[in-house]
C-alpha positions as CSV (number, residue, x, y, z in Angstrom):
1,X,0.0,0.0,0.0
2,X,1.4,3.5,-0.7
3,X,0.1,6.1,1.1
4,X,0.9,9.9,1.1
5,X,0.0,11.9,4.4
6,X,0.0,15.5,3.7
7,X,-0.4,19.1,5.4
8,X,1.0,17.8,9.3
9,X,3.7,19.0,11.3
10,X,6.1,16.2,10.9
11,X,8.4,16.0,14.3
12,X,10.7,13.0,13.8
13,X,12.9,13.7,17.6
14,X,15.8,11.3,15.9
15,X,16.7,13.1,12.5
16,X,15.8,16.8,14.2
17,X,12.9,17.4,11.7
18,X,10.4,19.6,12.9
19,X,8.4,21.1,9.9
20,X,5.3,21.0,7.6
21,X,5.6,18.5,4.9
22,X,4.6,15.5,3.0
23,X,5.1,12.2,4.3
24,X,5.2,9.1,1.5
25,X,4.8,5.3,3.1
26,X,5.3,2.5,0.4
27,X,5.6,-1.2,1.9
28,X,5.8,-0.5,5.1
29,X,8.3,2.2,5.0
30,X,8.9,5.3,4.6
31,X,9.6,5.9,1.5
32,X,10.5,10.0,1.7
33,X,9.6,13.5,3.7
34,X,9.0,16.5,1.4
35,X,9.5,15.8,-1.8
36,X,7.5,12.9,-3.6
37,X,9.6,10.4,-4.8
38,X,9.8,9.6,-8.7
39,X,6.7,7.7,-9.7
40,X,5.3,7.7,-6.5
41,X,1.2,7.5,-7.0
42,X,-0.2,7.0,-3.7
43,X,-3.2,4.3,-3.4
44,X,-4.8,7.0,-0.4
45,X,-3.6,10.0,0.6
46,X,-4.7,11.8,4.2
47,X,-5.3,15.0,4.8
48,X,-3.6,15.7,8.2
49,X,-3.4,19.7,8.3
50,X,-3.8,20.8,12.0
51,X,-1.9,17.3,13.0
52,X,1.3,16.7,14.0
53,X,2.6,13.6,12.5
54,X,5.6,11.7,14.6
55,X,6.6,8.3,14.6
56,X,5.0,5.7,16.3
57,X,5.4,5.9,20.1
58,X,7.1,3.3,22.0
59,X,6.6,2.1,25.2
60,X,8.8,0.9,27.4
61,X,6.4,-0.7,30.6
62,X,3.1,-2.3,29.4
63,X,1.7,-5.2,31.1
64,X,-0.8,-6.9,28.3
65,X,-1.9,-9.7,30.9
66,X,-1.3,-12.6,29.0
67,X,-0.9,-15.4,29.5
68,X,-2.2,-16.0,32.8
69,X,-4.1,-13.0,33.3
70,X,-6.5,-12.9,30.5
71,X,-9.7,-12.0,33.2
72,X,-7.8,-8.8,33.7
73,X,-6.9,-8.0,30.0
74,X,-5.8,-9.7,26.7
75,X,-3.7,-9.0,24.2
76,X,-6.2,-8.2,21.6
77,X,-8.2,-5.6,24.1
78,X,-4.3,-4.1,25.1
79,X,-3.6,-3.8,21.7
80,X,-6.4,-2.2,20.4
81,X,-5.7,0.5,23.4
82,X,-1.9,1.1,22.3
83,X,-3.3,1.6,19.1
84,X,-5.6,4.4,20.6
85,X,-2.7,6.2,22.3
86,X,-0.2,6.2,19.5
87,X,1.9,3.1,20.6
88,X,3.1,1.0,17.9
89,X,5.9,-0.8,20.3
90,X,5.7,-2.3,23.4
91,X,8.0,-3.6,26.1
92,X,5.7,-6.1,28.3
93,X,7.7,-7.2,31.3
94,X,8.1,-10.6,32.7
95,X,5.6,-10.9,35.4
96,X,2.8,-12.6,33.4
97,X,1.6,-16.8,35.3
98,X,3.8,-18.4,34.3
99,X,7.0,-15.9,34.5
100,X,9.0,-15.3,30.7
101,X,11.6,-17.4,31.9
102,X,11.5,-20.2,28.8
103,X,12.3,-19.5,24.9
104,X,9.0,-21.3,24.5
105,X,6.8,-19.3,26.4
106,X,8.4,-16.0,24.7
107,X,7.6,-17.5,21.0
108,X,4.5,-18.3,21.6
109,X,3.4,-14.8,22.9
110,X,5.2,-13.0,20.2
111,X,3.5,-14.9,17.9
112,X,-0.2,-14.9,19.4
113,X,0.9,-10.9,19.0
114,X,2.0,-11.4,15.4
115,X,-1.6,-13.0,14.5
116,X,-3.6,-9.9,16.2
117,X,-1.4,-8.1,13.3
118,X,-1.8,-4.5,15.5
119,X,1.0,-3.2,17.2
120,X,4.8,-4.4,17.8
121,X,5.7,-6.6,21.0
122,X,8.8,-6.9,22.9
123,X,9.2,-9.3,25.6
124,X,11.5,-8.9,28.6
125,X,12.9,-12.4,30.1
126,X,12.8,-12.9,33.7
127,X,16.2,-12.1,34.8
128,X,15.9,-15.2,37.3
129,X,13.4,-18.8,37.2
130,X,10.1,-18.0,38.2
131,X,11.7,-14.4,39.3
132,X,11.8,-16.1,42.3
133,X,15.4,-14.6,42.6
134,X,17.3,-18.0,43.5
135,X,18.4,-18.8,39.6
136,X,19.6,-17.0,36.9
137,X,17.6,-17.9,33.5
138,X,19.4,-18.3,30.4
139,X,19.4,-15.2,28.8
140,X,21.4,-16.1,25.5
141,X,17.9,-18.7,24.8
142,X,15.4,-16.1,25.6
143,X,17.2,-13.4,23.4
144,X,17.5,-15.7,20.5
145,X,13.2,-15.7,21.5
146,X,12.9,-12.3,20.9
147,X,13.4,-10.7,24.6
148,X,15.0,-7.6,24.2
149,X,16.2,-7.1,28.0
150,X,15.7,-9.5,31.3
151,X,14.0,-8.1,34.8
152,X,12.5,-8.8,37.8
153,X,9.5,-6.8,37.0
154,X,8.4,-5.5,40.4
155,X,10.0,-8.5,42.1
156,X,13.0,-7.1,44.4
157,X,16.0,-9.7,44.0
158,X,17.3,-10.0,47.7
159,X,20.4,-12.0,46.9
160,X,22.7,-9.5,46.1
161,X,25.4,-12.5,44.7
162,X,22.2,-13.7,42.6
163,X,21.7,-10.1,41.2
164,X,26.0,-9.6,40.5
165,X,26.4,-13.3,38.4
166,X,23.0,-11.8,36.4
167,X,24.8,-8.6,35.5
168,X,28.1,-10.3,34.7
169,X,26.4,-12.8,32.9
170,X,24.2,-10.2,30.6
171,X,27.6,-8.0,30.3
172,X,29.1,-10.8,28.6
173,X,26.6,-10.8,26.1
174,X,26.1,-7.4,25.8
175,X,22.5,-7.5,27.6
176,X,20.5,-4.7,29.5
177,X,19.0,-5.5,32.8
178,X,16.0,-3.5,33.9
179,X,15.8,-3.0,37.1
180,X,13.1,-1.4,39.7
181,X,15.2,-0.2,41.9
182,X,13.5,-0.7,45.1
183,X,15.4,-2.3,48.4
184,X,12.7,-5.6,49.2
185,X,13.3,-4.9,52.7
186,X,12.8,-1.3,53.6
187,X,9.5,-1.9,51.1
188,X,8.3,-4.9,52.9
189,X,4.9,-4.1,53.6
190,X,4.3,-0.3,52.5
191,X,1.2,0.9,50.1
192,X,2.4,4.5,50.1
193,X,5.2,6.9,50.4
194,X,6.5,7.6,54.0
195,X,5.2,10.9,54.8
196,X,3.0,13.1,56.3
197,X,0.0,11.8,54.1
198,X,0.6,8.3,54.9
199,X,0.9,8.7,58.3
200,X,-2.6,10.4,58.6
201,X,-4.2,8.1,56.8
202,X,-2.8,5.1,58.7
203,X,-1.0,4.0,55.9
204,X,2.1,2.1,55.8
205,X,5.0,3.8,53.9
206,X,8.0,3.4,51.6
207,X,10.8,5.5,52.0
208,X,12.4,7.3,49.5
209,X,15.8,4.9,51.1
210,X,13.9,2.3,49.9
211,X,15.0,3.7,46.4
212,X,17.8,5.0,47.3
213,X,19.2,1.9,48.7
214,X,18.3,0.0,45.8
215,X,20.4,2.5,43.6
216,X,23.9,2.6,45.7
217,X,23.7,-1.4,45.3
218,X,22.9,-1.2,41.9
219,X,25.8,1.5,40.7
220,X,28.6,-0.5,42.9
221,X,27.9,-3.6,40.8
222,X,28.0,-1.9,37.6
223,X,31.5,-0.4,38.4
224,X,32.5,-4.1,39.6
225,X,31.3,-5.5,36.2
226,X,30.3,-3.2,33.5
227,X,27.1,-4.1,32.7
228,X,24.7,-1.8,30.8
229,X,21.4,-1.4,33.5
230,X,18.0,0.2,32.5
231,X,16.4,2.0,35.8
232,X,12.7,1.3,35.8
233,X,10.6,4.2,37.0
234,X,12.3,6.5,39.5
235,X,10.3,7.5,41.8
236,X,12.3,10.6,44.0
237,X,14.5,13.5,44.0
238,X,17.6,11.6,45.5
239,X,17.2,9.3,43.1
240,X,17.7,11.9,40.4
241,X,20.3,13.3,41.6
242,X,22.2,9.7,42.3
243,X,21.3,8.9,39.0
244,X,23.2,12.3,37.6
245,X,26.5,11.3,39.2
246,X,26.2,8.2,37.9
247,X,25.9,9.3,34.2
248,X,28.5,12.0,35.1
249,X,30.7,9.3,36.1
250,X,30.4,7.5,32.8
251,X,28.3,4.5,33.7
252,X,26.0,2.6,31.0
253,X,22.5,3.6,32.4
254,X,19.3,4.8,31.4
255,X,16.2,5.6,33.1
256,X,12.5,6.2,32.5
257,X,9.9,7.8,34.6
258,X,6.0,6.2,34.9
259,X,3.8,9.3,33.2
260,X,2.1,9.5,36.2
261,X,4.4,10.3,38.2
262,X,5.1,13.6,36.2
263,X,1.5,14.8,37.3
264,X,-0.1,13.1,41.0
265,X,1.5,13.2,44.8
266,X,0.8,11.3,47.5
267,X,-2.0,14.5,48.6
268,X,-3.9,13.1,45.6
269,X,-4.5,9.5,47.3
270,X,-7.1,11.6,49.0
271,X,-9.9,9.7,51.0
272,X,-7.8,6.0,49.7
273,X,-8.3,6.3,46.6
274,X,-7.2,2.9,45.0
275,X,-6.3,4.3,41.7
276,X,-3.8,6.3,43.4
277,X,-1.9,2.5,44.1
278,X,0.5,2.3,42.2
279,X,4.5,1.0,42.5
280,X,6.8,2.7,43.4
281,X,4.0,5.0,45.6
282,X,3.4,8.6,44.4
283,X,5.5,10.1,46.9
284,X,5.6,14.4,47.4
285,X,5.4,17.5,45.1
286,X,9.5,17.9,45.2
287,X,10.0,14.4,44.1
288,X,7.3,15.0,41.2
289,X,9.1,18.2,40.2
290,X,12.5,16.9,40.4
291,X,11.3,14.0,38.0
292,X,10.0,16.6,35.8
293,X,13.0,18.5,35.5
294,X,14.8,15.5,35.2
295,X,13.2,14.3,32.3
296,X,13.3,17.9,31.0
297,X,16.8,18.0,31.1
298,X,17.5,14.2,29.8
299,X,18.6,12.8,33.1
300,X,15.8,10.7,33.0
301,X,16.0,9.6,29.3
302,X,12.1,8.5,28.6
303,X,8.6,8.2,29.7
304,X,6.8,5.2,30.0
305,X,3.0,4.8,30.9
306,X,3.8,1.3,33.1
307,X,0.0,0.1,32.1
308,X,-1.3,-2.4,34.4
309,X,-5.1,-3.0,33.9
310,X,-6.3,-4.4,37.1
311,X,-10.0,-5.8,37.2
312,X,-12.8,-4.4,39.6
313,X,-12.7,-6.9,42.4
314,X,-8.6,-6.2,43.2
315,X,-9.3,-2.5,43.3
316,X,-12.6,-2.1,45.0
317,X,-11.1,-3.2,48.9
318,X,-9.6,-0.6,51.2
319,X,-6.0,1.2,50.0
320,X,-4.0,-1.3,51.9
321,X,-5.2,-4.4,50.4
322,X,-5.9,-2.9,46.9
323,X,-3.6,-4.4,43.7
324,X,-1.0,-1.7,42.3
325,X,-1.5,-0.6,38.7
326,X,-3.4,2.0,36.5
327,X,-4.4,2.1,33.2
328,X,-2.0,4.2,30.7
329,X,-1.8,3.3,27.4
330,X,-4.5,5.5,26.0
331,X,-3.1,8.4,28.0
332,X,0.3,8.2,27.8
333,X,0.9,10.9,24.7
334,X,-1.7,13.0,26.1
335,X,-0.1,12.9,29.9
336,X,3.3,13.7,28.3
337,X,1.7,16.8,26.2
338,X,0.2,18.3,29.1
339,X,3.6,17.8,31.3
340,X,5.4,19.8,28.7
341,X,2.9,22.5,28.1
342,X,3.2,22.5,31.7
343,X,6.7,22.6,32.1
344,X,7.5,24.7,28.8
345,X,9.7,22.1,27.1
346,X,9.2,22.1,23.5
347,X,7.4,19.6,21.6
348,X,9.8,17.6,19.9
349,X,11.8,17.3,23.5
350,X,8.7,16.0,24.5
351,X,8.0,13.8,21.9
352,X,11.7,12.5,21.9
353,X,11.2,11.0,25.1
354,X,8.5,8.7,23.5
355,X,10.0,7.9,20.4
356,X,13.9,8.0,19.8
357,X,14.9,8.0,23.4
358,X,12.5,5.3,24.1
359,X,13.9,3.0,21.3
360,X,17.4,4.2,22.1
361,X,16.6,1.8,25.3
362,X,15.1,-1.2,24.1
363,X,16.5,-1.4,20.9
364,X,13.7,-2.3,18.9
365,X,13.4,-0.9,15.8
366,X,11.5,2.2,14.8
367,X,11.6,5.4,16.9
368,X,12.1,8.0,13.3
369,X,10.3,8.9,9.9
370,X,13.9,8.6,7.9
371,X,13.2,7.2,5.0
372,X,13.4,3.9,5.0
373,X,12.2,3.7,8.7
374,X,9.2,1.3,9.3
375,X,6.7,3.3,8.4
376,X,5.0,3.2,11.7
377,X,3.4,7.0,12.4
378,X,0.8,8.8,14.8
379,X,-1.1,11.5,14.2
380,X,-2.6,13.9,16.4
381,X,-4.3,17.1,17.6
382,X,-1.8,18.6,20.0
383,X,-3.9,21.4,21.4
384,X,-7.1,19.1,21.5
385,X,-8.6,19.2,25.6
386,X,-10.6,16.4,26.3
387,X,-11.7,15.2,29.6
388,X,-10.8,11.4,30.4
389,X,-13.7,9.1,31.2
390,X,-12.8,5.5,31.8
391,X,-16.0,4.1,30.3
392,X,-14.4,5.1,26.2
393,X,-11.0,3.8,27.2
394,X,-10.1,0.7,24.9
395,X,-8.4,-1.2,27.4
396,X,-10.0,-4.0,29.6
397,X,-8.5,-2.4,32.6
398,X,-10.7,0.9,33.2
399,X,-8.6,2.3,36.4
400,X,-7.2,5.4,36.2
401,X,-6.3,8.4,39.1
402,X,-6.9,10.6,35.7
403,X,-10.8,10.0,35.4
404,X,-12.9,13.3,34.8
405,X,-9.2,15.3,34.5
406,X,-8.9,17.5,31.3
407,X,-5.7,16.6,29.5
408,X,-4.1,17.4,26.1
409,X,-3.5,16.0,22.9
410,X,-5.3,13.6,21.0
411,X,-4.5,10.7,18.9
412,X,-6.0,10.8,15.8
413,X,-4.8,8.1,13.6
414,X,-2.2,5.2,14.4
415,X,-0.5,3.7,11.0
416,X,1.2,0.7,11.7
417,X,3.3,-0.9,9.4
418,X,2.2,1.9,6.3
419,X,-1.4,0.7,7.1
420,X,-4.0,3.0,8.8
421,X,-4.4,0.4,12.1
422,X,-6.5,3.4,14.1
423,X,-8.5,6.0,12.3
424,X,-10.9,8.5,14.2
């Protein structure tokens, strides 16, 4: 199919573009910005003036629930709400029943993703068996599978020897680890962040040492061996500014931030609000500001919506007993737009932290409109306002601190693949 898109502002973060052009997809890439290529007769073309047109957003936490969880969500409904929000690639982490831990179980979920024929998957392998944190899986297997990274998901790995012979084993093949850092025993037990707020409400907390902890450990080992580690949302202001020394120093990291976070405190948990529990806990307005400015600044290299749809039974209890996650797919590119109007950073900074920095991480293809790119593209209104009501979200899980909030930016059209795969 050959397809011209004309009249957007097309803001492709990796080549520096920022301009109103043309954009011509042929075979499922891009076949040129600007000028039309010699003999090029397009089979549609789409009128996107008003639109910005970037590349295909990719996220970098998305739980899709399967297999094991398929009462909560499947891959078809998680698809379908990627698609909605601009996502053509997904990092799902480990954590699914049973645990990425074998080639085969990878396989067969990258292909049950192939058949739905929507967006891009891309497994992380449990670092350890089971992530039970007691044996190292074998990573070399469940790359040649298709996992692009290994993790404990948001299972702490209390063996510190066990954690050590995972990095040196990933450093030898040249493997990222992602890693949540969160120490499992100052955690043990908390809903919320160690505060004021908590403490009024009864709650138990997690301290930002918790975090902090994690990170010391973490940075030691990767001066003992070298290995190249992926924070998973940071959470606080000290651990932005350990983070900074570390890349000052030199070290192979990168980090991303949960969109959330760039928005909510623990003040907004209110009267227990379950949507407000979520890991690591919104913790106070200096921590959501440092993250800001952090990801502003590219300390904090990209933004992730760390989707976890959660079903009505594991979120209607009191705070305490209530399942972490939110739903984020559909509201990732909007949550990001209104951080940066926010914040004043500019659109393509923005958008770079969803699309070029974000593949920079999980190597995974995609990420730019060069030509010859996969033509994967989202179009959207960026100064659309539209008021978030979990009953038209796409994805199975309806949860979401965000419900009756006005936010900004709206995904018009998702191509996936130089096929229109979303069109409103």
């Amino acid at each position: 199919m050959r397809l011209r898109i004309t009249g957007a502002r097309v803001v492709d973060p990796a080549s520096g573009l920022d301009a109103t052009t043309d954009l011509y997809l042929a075979d499922g890439r891009v076949a040129a910005v600007g000028a039309r290529p010699d003999g090029f007769e397009a089979d549609r073309t789409i009128d996107a003036s008003g639109l910005v047109a970037c590349p295909g957003l990719v996220d970098l936490s998305a739980r899709l629930r399967e297999p094991g969880f398929e009462y909560k969500a499947t891959l078809e409904s998680e698809m379908q709400a990627a698609l909605a929000g601009g996502v053509t690639r997904l990092v799902c982490p480990p954590d699914t029943d049973p645990p990425l831990d074998e080639p085969g179980l990878v396989e067969m979920l990258k292909h049950r993703a192939r058949s739905l024929a929507r967006t891009h998957l891309y497994p992380l392998g449990a670092l350890t068996v089971g992530l039970k944190g007691e044996v190292i899986t074998e990573m070399a297997e469940l790359a040649e599978a298709g996992c692009v990274g290994f993790s404990q998901a948001n299972v702490p790995l209390v063996d510190t020897q066990v954690l050590a012979r995972a990095m040196q084993y990933a450093k030898s093949f040249g493997f990222t680890v992602w890693l949540q850092p969160q120490d499992a025993h100052l955690s043990r037990g908390g809903v919320a962040h160690s505060g004021p707020v908590s403490g009024r409400l009864g709650l138990s907390g997690v301290p930002v040492t918790a975090e902090t902890v994690a990170l010391h450990t973490i940075f030691e080992l990767m001066r003992a061996n070298g290995c190249r580690v992926h924070l998973c949302r940071l959470s606080s202001a000290a651990g932005v500014e350990l983070l900074r020394t570390a890349k000052r120093e030199g070290l192979p990291v990168t980090a991303d931030v949960a969109v959330h976070h760039l928005h909510l405190t623990d003040v907004d948990i209110g009267f227990f609000d379950t949507n407000c529990r979520v890991e690591p806990p919104f913790r106070a307005q200096r921590d959501r500001d440092a993250l800001g400015a952090a990801l502003a600044d590219g300390t904090i290299d990209a933004v992730c919506s760390d989707h976890t749809p959660v079903d009505d039974d594991a979120k209607q209890v009191p705070f305490g007993e209530a399942e972490p996650g939110v739903t984020g797919l559909e509201l990732l590119l909007p949550l990001t737009l209104s951080w940066a109007r926010r914040a004043g950073v500019p659109l393509p900074v923005a958008l770079s932290r969803l699309t070029a920095d974000a593949e920079r991480i999980a190597r995974c293809g995609g990420g730019s409109l060069v030509p010859g790119a996969p033509a994967d593209v989202c179009l959207f209104d960026a100064d659309e306002a539209w008021v978030v009501s979990p009953s038209t979200l796409r994805s199975q899980g309806h949860h979401t601190p965000f419900a009756g909030r006005e936010v900004l930016g709206r995904v018009r059209a998702t191509l996936v693949a130089g096929r229109p795969a979303m069109e409103r």
